[in-house]
C-alpha positions as CSV (number, residue, x, y, z in Angstrom):
1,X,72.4,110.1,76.9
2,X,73.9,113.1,79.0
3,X,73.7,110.4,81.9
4,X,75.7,108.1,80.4
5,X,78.3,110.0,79.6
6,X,78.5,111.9,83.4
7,X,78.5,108.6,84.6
8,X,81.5,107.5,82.1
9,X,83.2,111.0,83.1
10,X,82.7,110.0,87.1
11,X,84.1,106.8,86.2
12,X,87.3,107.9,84.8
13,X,87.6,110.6,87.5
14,X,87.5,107.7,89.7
15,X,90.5,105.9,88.3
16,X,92.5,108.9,87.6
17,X,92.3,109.7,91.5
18,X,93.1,105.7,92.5
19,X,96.5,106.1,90.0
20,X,97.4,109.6,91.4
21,X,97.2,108.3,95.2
22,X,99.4,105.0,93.6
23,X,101.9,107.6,92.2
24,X,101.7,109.8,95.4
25,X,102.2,106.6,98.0
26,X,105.3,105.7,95.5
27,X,106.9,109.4,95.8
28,X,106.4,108.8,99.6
29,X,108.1,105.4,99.7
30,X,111.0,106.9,97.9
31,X,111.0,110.7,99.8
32,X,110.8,107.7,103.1
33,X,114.2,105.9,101.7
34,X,115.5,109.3,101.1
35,X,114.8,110.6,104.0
36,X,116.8,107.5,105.7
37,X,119.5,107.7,103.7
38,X,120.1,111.4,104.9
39,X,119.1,111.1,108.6
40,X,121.8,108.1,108.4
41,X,124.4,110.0,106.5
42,X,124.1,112.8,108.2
43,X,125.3,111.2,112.1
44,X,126.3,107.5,111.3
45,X,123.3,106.6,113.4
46,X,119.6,107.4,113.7
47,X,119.3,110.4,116.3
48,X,115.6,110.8,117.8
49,X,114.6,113.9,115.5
50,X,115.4,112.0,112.6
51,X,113.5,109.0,113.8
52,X,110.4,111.2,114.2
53,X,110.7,112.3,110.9
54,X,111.6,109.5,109.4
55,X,108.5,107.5,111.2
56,X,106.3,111.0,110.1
57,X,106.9,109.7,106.4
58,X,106.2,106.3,107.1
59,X,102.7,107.3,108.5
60,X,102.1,109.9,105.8
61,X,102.6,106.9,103.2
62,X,100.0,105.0,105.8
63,X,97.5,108.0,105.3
64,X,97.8,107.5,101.2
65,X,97.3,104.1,101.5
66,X,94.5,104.1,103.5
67,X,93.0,107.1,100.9
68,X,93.6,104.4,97.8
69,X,91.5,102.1,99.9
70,X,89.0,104.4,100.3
71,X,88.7,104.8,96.3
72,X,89.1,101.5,96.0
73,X,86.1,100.4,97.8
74,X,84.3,103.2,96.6
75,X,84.8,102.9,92.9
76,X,83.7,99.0,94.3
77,X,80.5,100.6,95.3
78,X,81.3,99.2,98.5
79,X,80.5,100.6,102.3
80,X,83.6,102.9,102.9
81,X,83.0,104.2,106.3
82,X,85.1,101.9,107.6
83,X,88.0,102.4,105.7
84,X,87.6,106.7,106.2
85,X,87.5,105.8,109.9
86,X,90.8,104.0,109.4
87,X,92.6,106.3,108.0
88,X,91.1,109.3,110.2
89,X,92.8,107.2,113.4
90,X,96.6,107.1,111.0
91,X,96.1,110.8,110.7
92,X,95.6,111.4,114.2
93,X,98.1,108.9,115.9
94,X,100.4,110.4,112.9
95,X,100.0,113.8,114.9
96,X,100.0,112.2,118.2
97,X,104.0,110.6,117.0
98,X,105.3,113.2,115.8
99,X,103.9,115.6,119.0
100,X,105.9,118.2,119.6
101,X,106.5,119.7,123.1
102,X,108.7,122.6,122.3
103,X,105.9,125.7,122.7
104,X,104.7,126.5,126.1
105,X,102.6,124.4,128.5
106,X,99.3,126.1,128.1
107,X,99.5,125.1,124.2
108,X,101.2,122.2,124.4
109,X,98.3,120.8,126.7
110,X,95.7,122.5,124.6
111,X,96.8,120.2,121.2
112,X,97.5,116.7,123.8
113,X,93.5,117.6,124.8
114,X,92.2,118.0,121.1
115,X,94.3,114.7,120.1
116,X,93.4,112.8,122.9
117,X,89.2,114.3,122.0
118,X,89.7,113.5,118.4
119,X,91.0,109.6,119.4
120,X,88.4,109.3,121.8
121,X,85.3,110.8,119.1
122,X,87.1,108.9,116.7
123,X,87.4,105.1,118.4
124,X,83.7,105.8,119.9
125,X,82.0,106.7,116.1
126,X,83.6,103.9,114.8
127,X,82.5,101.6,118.1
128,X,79.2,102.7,117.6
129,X,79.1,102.3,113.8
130,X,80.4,98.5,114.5
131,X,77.7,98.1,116.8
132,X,74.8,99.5,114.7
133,X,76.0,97.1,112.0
134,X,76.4,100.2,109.2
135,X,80.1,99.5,108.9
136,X,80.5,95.9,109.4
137,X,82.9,95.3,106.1
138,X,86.6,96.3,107.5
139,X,89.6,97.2,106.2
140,X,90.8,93.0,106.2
141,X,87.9,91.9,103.9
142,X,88.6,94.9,101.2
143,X,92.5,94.1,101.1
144,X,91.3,90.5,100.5
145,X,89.3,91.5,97.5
């Protein structure tokens, strides 16, 4: 009896999280139309800073996306390393665009080594996890479903 009803609980938990990320990835389509409007307003035109943030909300909605994909192929039952190595590569390119170079050298190359580690660890996990056949399902096949 107790079982049941955890596993009811975990269930609704479940969905509650997949409609949250929905509502979140809506707020960020609208704060990424906002933030348009403004960076537009503001010059006429588009300058570089405001393309960098206005492409930093467009990955950011990315990253939610690719979290309501997780849920969704979790609450599936489905294999979800794929879909967590997905979204850890948005997070990091995310970082990589919107790379600053404003602080001195010695810090600006220590973050350009720990992105370029994390893409490398990152792209060679996942290669090895195609290879081994643990995370064969991708991200194509889940949209699908």
């Amino acid at each position: 009896m107790l079982s049941r009803i955890m596993h009811v609980a975990v269930d609704a938990l479940e969905k509650i999280i997949a409609l949250l990320l929905v509502v979140i990835a809506a707020l960020g389509a609208v704060d990424l139309v906002v933030e348009m409007y403004s960076a537009v307003a503001e010059t006429g035109y588009l300058t570089p800073d405001s393309i960098l943030r206005v492409l930093d909300s467009v990955l950011v909605v990315f990253i939610v996306i690719e979290l309501f994909n997780i849920a969704l192929a979790y609450m599936k039952r489905k294999n979800v390393i794929a879909t967590v190595m997905e979204a850890g590569l948005v997070a990091v390119v995310r970082k990589l665009v919107i790379f600053e170079t404003n602080a001195d050298a010695t810090s600006v190359l220590m973050k350009a080594s720990a992105l370029a580690l994390l893409i490398v660890a990152i792209g060679l996990t996942w290669f090895l996890l195609r290879r081994s056949g643990i995370c064969e399902t991708g991200s194509q096949e889940t949209a699908t479903d």
